[in-house]
C-alpha positions as CSV (number, residue, x, y, z in Angstrom):
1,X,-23.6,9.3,8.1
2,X,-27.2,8.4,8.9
3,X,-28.5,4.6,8.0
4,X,-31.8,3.5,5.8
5,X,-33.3,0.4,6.6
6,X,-36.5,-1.0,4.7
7,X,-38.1,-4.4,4.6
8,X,-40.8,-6.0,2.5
9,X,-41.6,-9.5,3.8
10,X,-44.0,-12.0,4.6
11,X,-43.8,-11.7,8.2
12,X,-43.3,-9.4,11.1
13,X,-40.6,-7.0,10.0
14,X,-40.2,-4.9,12.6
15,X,-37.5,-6.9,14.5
16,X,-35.7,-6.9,11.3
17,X,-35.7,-2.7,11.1
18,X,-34.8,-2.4,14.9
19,X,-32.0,-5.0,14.7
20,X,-30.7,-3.5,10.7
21,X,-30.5,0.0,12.5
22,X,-28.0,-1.4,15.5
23,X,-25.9,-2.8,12.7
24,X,-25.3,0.9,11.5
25,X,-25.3,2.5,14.8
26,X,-21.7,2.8,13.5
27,X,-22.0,5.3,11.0
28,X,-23.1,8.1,13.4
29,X,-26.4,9.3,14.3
30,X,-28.7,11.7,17.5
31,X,-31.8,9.8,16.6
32,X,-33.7,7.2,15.3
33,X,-37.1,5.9,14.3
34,X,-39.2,3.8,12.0
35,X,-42.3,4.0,10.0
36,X,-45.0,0.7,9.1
37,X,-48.1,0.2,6.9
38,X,-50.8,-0.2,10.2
39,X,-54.1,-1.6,10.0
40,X,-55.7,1.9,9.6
41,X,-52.9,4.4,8.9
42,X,-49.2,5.0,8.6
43,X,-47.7,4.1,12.2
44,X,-44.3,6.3,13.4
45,X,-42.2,5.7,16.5
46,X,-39.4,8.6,16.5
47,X,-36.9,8.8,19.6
48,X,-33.9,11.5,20.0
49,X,-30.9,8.7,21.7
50,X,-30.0,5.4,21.4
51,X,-31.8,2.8,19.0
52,X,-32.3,0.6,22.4
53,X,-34.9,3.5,23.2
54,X,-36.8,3.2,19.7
55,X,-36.9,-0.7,20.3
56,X,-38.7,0.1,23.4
57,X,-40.9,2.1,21.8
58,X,-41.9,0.3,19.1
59,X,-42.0,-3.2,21.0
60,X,-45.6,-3.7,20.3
61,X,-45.3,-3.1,16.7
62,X,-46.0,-5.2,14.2
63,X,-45.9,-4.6,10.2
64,X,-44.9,-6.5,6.7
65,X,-43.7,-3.5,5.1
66,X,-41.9,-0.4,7.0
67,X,-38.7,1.8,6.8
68,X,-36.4,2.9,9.1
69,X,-33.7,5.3,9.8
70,X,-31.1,6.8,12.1
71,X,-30.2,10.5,12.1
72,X,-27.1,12.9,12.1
73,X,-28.3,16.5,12.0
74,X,-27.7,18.6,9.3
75,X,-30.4,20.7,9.0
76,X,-32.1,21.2,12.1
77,X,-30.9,20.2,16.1
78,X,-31.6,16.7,17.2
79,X,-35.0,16.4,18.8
80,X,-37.8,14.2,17.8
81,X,-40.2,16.7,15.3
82,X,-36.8,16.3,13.3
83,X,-36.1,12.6,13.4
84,X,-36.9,10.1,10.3
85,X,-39.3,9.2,9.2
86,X,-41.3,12.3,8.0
87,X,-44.8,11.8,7.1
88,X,-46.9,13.9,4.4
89,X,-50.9,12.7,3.6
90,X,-50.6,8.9,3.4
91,X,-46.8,8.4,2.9
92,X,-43.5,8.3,4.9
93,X,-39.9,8.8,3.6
94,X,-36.3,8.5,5.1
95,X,-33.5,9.8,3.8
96,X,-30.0,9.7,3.8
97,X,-27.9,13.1,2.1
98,X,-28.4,16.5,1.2
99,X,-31.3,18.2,-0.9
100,X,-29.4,21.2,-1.7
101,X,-32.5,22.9,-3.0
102,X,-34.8,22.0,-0.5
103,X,-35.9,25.9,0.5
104,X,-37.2,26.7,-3.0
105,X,-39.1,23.2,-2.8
106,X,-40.2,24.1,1.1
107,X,-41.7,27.8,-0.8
108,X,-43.3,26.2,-3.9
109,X,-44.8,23.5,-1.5
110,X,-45.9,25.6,1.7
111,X,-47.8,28.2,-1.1
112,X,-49.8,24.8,-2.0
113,X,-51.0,24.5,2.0
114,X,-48.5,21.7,2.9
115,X,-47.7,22.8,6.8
116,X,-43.8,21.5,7.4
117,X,-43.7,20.6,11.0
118,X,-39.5,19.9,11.1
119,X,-36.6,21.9,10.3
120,X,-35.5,19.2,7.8
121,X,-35.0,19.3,4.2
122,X,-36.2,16.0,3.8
123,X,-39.8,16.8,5.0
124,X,-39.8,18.7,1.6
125,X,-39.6,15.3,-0.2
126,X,-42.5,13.9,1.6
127,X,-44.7,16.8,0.9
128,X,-43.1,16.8,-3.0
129,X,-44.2,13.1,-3.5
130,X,-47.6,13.6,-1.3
131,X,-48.5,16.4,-4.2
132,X,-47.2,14.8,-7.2
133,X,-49.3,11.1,-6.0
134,X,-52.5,13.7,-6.3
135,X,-52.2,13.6,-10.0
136,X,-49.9,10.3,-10.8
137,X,-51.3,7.8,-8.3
138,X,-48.7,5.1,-8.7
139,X,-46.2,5.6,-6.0
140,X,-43.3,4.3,-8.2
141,X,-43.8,6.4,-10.7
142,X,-44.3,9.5,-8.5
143,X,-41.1,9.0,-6.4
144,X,-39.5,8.9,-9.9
145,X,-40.9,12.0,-10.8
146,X,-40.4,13.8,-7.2
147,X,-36.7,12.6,-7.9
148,X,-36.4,14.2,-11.0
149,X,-36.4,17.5,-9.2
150,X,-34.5,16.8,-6.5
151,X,-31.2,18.4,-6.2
152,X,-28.5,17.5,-4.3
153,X,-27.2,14.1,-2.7
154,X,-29.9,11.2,-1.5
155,X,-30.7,7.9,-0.5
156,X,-34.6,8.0,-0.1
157,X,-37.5,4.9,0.9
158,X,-40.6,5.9,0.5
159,X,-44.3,3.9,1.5
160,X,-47.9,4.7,0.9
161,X,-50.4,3.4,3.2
162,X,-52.9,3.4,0.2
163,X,-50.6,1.2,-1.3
164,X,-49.4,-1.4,1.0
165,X,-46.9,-3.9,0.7
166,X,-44.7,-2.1,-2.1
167,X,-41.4,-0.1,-1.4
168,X,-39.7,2.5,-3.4
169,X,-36.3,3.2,-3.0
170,X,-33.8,5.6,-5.1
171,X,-30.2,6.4,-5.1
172,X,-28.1,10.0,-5.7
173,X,-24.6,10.2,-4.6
174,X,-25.3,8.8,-1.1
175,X,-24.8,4.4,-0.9
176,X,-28.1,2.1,-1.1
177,X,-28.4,-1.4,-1.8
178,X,-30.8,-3.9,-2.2
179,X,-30.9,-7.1,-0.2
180,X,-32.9,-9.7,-1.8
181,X,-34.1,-13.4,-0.3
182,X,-37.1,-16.2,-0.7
183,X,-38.5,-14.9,2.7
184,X,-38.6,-10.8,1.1
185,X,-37.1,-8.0,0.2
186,X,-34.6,-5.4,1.8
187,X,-32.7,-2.1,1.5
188,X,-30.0,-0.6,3.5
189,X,-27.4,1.8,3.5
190,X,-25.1,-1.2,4.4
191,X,-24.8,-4.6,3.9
192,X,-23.8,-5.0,7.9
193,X,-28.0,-4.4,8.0
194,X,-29.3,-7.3,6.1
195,X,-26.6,-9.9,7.1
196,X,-29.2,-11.1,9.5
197,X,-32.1,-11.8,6.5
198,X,-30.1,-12.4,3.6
199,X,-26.7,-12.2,1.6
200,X,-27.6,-11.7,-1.4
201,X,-26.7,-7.8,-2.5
202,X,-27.4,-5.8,-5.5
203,X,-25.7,-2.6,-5.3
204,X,-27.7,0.3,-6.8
205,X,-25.8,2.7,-9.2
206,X,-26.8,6.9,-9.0
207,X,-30.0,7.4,-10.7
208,X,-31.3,4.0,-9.9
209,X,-35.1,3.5,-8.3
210,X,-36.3,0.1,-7.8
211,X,-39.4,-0.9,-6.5
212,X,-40.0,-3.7,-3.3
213,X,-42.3,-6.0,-2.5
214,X,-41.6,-9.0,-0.4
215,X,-41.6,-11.4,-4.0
216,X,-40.4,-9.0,-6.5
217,X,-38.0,-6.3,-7.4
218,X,-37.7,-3.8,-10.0
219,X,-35.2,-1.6,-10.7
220,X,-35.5,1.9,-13.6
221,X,-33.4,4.8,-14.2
222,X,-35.0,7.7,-13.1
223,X,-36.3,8.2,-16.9
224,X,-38.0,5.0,-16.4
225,X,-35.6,2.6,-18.4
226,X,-35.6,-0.7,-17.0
227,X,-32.3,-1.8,-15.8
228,X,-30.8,-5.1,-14.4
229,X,-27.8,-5.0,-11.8
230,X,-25.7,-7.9,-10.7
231,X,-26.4,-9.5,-7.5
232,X,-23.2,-10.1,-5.4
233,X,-23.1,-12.5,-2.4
234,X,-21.9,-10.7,0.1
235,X,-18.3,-12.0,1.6
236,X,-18.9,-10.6,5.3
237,X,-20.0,-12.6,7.9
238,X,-22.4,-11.5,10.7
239,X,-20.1,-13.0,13.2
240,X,-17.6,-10.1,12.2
241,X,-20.0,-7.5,12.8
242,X,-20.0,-8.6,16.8
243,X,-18.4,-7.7,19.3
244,X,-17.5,-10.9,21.3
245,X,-15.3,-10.4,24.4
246,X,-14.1,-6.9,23.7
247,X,-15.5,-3.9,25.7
248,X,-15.7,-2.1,22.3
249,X,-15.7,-2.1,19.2
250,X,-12.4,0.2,18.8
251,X,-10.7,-2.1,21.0
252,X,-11.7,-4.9,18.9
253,X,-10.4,-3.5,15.9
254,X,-7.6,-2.4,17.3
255,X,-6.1,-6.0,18.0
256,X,-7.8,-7.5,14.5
257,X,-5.2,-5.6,13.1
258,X,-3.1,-7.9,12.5
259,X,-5.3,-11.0,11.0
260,X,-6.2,-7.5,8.7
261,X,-2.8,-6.9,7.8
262,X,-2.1,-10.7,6.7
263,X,-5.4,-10.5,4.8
264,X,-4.5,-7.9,2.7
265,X,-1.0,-8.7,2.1
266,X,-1.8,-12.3,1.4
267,X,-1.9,-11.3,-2.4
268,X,1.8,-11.3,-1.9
269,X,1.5,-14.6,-1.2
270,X,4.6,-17.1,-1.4
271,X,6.1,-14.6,-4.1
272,X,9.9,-13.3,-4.1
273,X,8.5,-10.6,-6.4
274,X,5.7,-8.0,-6.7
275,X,4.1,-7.0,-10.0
276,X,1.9,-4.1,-11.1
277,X,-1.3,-6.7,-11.6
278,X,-1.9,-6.5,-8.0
279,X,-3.6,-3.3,-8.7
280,X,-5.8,-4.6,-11.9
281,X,-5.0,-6.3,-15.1
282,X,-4.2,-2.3,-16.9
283,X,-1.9,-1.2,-13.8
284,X,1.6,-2.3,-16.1
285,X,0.7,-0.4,-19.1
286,X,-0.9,2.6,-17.1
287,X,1.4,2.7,-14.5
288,X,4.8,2.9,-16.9
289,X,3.6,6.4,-18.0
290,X,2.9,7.8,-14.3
291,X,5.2,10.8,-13.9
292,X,3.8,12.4,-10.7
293,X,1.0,11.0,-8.2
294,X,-1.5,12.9,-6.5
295,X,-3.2,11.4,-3.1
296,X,-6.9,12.8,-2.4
297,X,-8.1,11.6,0.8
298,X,-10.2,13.2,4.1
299,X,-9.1,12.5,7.8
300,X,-7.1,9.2,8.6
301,X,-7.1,8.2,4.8
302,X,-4.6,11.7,4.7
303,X,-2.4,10.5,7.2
304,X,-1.8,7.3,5.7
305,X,-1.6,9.5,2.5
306,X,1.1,11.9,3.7
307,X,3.3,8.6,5.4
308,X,2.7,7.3,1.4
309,X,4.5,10.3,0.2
310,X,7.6,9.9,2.6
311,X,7.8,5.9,0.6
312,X,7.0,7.3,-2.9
313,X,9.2,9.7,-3.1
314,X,12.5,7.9,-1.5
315,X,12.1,4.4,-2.6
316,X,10.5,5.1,-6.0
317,X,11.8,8.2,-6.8
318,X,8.0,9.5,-8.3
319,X,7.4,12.6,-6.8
320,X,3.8,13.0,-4.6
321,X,1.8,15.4,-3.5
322,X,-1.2,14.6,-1.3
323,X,-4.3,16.9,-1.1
324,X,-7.2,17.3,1.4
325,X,-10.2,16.2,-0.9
326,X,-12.4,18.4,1.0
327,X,-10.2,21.7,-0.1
328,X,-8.7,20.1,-4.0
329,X,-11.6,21.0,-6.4
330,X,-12.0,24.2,-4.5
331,X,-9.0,25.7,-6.0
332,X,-7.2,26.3,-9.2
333,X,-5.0,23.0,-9.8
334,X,-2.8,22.2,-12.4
335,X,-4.1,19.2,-14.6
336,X,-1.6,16.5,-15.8
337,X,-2.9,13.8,-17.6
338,X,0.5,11.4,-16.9
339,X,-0.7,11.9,-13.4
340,X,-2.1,9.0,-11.3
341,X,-4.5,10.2,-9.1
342,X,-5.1,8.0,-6.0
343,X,-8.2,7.9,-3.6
344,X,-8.0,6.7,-0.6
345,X,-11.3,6.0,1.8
346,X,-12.4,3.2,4.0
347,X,-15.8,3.0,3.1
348,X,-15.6,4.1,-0.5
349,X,-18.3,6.4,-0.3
350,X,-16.9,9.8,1.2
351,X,-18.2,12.5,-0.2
352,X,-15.6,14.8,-0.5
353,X,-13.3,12.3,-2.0
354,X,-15.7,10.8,-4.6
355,X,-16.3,14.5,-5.4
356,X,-12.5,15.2,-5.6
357,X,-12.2,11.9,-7.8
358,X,-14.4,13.2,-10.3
359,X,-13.0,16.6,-10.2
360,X,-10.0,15.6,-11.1
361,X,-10.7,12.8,-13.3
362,X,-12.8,16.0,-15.1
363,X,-9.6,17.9,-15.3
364,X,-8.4,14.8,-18.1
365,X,-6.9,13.1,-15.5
366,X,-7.4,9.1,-16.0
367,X,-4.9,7.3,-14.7
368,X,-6.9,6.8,-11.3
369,X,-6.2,3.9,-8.1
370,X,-8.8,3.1,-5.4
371,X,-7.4,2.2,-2.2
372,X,-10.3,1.0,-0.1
373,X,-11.9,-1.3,2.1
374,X,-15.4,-1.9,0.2
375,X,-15.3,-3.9,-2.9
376,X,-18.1,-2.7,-4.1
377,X,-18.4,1.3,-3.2
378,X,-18.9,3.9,-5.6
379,X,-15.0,5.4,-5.9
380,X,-13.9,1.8,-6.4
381,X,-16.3,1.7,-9.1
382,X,-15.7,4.7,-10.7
383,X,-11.3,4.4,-10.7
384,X,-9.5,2.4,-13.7
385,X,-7.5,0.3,-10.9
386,X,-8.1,-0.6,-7.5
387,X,-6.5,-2.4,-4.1
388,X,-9.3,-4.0,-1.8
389,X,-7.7,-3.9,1.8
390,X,-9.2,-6.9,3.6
391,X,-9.5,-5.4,7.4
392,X,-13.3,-6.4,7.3
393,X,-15.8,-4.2,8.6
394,X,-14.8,-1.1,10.7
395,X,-17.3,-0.5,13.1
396,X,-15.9,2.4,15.5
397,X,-15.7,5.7,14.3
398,X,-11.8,5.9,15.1
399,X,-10.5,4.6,12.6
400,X,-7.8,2.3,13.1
401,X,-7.5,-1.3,11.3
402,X,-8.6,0.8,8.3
403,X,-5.8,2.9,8.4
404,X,-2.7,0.4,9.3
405,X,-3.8,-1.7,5.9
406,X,-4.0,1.6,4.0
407,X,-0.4,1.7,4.7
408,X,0.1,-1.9,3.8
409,X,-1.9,-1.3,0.2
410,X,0.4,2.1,-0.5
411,X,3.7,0.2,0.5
412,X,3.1,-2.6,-2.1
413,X,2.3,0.4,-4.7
414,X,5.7,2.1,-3.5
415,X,7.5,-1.2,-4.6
416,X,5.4,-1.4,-7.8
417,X,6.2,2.0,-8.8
418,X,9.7,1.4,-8.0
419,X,9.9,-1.7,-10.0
420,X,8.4,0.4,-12.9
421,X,10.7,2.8,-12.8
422,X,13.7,0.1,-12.2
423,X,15.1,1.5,-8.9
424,X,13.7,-1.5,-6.9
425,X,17.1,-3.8,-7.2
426,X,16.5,-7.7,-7.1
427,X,17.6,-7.9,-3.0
428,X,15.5,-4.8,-2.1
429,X,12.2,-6.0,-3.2
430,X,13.3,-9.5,-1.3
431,X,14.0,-7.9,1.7
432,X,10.8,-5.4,1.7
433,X,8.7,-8.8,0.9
434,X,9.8,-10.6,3.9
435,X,9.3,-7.8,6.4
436,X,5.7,-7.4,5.0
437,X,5.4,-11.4,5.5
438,X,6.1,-10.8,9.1
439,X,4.5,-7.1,9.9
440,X,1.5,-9.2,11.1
441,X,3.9,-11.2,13.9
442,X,5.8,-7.7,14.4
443,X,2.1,-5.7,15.0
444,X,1.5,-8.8,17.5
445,X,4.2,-7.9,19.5
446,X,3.8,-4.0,20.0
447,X,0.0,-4.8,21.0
448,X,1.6,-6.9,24.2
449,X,2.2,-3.6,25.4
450,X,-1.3,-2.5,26.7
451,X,-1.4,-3.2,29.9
452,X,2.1,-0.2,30.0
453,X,0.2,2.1,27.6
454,X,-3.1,2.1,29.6
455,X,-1.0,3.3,32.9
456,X,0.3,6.2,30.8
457,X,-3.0,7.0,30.0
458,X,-4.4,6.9,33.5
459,X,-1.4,9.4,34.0
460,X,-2.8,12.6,31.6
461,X,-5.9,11.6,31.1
462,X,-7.6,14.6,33.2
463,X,-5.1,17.0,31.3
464,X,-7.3,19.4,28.8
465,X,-4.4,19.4,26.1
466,X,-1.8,17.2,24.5
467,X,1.3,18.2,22.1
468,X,2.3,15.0,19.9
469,X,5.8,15.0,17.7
470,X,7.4,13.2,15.4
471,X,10.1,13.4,12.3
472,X,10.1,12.6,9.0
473,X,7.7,9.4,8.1
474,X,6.4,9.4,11.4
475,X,5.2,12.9,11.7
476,X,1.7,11.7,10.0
477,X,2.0,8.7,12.9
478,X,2.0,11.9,15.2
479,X,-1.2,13.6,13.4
480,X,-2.8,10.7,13.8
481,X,-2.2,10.0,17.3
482,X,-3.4,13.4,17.7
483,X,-6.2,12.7,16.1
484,X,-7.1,9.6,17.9
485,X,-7.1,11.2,21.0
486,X,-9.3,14.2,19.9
487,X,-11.5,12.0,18.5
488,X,-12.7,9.8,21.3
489,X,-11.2,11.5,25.0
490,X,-12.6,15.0,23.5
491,X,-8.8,16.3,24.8
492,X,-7.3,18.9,22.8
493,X,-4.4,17.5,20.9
494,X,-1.8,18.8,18.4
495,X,1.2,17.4,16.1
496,X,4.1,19.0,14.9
497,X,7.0,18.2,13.6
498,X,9.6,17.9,15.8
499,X,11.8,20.9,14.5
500,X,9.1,23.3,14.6
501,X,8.8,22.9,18.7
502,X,11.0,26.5,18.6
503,X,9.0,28.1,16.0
504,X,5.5,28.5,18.3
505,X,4.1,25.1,20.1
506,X,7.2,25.5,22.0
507,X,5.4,28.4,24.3
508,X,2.4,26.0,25.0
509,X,5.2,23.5,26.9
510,X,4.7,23.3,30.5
511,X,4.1,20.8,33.4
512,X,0.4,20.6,32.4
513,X,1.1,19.9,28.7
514,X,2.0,16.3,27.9
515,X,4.6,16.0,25.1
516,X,4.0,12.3,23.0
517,X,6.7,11.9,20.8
518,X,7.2,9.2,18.0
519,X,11.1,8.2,18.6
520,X,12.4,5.1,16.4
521,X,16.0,4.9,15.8
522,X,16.3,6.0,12.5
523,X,18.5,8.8,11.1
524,X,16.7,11.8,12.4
525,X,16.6,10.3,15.7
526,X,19.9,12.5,17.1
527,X,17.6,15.9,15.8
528,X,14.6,14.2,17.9
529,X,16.7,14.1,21.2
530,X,17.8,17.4,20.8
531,X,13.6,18.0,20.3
532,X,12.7,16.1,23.2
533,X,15.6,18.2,25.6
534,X,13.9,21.6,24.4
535,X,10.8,20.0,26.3
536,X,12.2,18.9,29.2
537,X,14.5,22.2,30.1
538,X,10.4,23.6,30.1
539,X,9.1,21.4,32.4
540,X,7.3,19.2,30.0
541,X,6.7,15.9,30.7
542,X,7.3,13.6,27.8
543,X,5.8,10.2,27.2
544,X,8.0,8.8,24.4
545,X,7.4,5.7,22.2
546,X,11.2,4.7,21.1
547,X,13.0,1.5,19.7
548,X,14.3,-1.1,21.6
549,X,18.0,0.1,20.5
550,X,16.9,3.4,21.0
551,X,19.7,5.1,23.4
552,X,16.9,7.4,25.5
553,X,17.5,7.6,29.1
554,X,14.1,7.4,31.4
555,X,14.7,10.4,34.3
556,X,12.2,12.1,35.5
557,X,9.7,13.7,33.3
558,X,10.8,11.7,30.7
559,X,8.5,7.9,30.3
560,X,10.0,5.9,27.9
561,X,7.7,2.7,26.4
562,X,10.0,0.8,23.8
563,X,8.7,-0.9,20.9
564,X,10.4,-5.0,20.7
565,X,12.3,-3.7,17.2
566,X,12.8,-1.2,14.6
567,X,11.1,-2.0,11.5
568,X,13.2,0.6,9.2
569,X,10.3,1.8,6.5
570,X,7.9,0.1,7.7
571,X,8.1,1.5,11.4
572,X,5.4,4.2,11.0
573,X,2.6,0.7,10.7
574,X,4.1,-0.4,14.2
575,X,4.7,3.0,15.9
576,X,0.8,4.1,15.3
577,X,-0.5,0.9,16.9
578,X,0.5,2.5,21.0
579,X,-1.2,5.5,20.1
580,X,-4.0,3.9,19.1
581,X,-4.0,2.3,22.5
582,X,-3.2,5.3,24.3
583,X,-6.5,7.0,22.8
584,X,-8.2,4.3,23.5
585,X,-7.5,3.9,27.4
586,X,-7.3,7.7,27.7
587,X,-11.2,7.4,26.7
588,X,-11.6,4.7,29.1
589,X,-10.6,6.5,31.9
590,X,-12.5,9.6,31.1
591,X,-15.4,7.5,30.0
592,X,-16.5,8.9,27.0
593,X,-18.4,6.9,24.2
594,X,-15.8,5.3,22.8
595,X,-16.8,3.8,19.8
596,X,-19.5,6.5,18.8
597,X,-17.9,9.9,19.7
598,X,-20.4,13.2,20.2
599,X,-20.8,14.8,16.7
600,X,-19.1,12.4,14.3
601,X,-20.0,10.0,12.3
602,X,-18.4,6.7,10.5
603,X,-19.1,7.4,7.1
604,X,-19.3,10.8,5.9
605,X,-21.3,10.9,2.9
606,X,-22.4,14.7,2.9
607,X,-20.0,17.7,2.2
């Protein structure tokens, strides 16, 4: 949510801000706008929309040293008096986050004569470090001090037109890195940002503030102890932050999944056999005492989460429970330290799961996995073992390459926990190797069915509500169709299970109700028919995603769309790719904003 870009350099830096903020027009945002040292004073272009309107704006712009930022409301509507950057005296600040006690600081200050002119708790920052500069005049060392009060979750950059050239960043529970280069200095939310300047990345820990210029950098704790951090050449390309041919990003994504898939199961490799080290060099010793697993995650990541549980619990025999991370540390829970608590997030910087993380890991709970797709993000740095998914940058919103290798990552720890526990048998584990070999082939196959999926979708897509089922594994595969096509057509949908049609959904059925139903031909797929007839004696009209070998008539009301084979366990990765597609020409057809639906945002890094 929201995106900071700042830039110290020896030329024109402007181009560098506009283009930086496009890279993380991804993450969400209402508006957007930059801040430069001018010739005479501090020079602002703010815009509520699109950053193609602040490049407009600011075309004639021209600066060394600026910052720059795009917007998701939190505190206060979109509009332009609210937008970033907010300016107090001589300086401007952006922010990413939360200050969570910004009214007592908007008080204190506002009895001093500071007049706030947004809703915004970040203006309270700018008039904090305006009124601390009066009596420390070095802007480094009164952002450190301004920090030192602050309460809450932030990513800040702050600039001084009295003291030009020089940057100060700082970092609080909300993702900042540094991008550093011969030419100048950077920082940005992301490294997508500063692909196009540099690749050279040092990733700021909470508590760090580090000063720019375009020839130097310096980094402190906020107490003012000097630190080093690593700097990390970044592995992403800019050519994977592009669209090329596709019409969006989601689409994109959609069909990358799976080059994503044979990335991340390449640590397989050539292997007949799996072992624990795929999850770090401790996973054997701390895995052997694992008794019970607990799965935190937020939105897609539970989905993949709850399909994990359906694996754990029937190949490896470890029982699972999976938790909303938003809702765990808001309750009484019942610590066990033989407990391996796993998070699971795409950018590795959620809020609510690095917050349940740390809750639990509180609780005495150590034994802790990182399932994610950022090498380098905070919950991956903070858990004793971790699986890097290789699906490369996710760019739209909808989450969907993300989520098939999530899967991928928590089938190989299904094997490794079975193979701990010795209940993974010698042919098994061969077996469950090969199909992952070929998932990528398999995943190929189901996405030659677009051109069917995208006539279903021009079928319901003007209905106002959608009823999704499915059984068993696949009953997450049918939350998260549902919440594909929430997400980016903006039509109401549900999942169920398919067995609790007759205990309430089952009075929502009628001709203007579409009914999507997972069907592969496993063994609840006799309890599914009997499902699917309930539906059709109402007047539903199902759209049903079945096997090849599955033996469901097409009549009318009834659409079947057959998947080229059943992939027993491993079904639920091939069954979510049509829904994926159906949400995505559904959105088509209605044309919303695909890849940057109204009011979310990629990266959620704020309760």
């Amino acid at each position: 949510m929201c995106g900071i870009v700042a830039a110290a350099a020896g030329n024109n830096i402007v181009p560098v801000l506009v283009e930086g903020l496009k890279k993380l027009e991804y993450r969400g945002y209402d508006s957007a706008g930059l801040a430069v040292i001018g010739a005479g004073a501090i020079e602002r272009v703010r815009s509520v929309g699109r950053v193609a309107e602040l490049e407009t704006a600011s075309a004639c712009t021209q600066a060394v040293t600026g910052i720059a930022h795009t917007r998701w409301a939190t505190h206060g509507v979109p509009c332009e008096r609210n937008a970033h950057p907010h300016v107090s005296g001589s300086i401007a600040v952006v922010h990413n986050g939360i200050i969570e006690n910004y009214e007592s600081l908007r008080s204190e200050l506002t009895a001093q004569g500071y007049v706030f002119t947004s809703d915004t708790d970040t203006e309270s920052i700018a008039h904090l470090v305006q009124a601390i500069l009066k009596s420390e005049p070095d802007l480094f060392k009164a952002v450190r001090l301004a920090c030192q009060r602050l309460v809450g979750a932030y990513a800040i950059a702050v600039i001084d037109h009295a003291q030009p050239g020089r940057i100060v960043v700082a970092r609080e529970g909300s993702p900042l890195l540094l991008g550093v280069s011969d030419s100048g200095n950077y920082a940005a939310s992301d490294a997508s940002a500063l692909l196009q300047v540099t690749r050279n990345m040092v990733y700021l820990e909470n508590g760090d503030i580090a000063e720019l210029s375009a020839d130097q950098v310096r980094i402190t704790r906020l107490d003012g102890t000097p630190v080093e951090r690593p700097v990390h050449v970044s592995q992403l390309s800019a050519a994977a932050v592009e669209l090329g041919n596709y019409r969006h990003y989601m689409q994109k994504e959609i069909f990358e999944q799976p080059e994503a898939l044979a990335n991340t199961l390449e640590i397989v490799g050539g292997s007949k056999t799996i072992q624990p080290g795929i999850f770090g060099a401790e996973a054997g010793n701390l895995l052997a005492d694992v008794d019970h697993i607990l799965i935190l995650a937020c939105g897609t990541s539970s989905h993949s989460g709850y399909t994990a549980r359906y694996w754990l619990e029937a190949i490896a025999g470890v029982p699972c429970t999976v938790e909303i991370a938003s809702e765990y540390r808001y309750r009484t829970s019942v610590a066990n330290p033989r407990q391996l608590v796993v998070a699971i997030s795409q950018s590795g910087e959620t809020a609510d799961t690095l917050a349940a993380l740390r809750h639990a890991k509180s609780l005495g709970q150590s034994k802790t996995l990182a399932i994610c797709n950022v090498p380098e993000s905070a919950i991956v740095r903070e858990c004793a073992l971790r699986f890097i998914t290789r699906a490369g940058p996710e760019i739209g919103v909808a989450s969907t390459k993300a989520f098939t290798t999530q899967l991928a990552a928590l089938f190989l720890l299904t094997l490794v926990m079975a193979k701990v526990k010795n209940r993974l048998a010698q042919e098994q584990e061969s077996t469950f190797i090969d199909q992952l070999r070929h998932l990528p082939v398999a995943v190929n196959k189901v996405l030659e069915l677009e051109d069917e999926i995208e006539v279903w979708a021009k079928r319901f897509a003007d209905k106002q509500h959608a009823l999704f089922l499915g059984r068993g594994r696949h009953y997450p595969i049918a939350l998260e169709g549902a919440l594909k096509l929430k997400e980016i057509s903006y039509i109401h949908a549900e999942a169920y299970p398919a067995g609790e049609l007759k205990h309430g959904p089952l009075a929502l059925v009628d001709a203007n109700m579409p009914v999507i139903s997972v069907a592969p031909n496993d063994q609840l797929l006799d309890k599914l028919k009997s499902n699917l007839k309930e539906v059709q004696a109402r007047g539903g009209e199902l759209y049903v995603f079945a096997d090849a070998d599955s033996e469901i008539p097409e009549s009318e009301g009834v659409h079947i769309l057959r998947l080229p084979e059943h992939y027993g366990e491993l079904s639920p990765i091939l069954h979510v790719i049509p829904l994926q597609l159906l949400s995505y020409h559904a959105a088509l057809v209605k044309g919303t904003d695909v890849d940057k639906p109204r009011n979310l945002a990629k990266s959620v890094t704020v309760e």
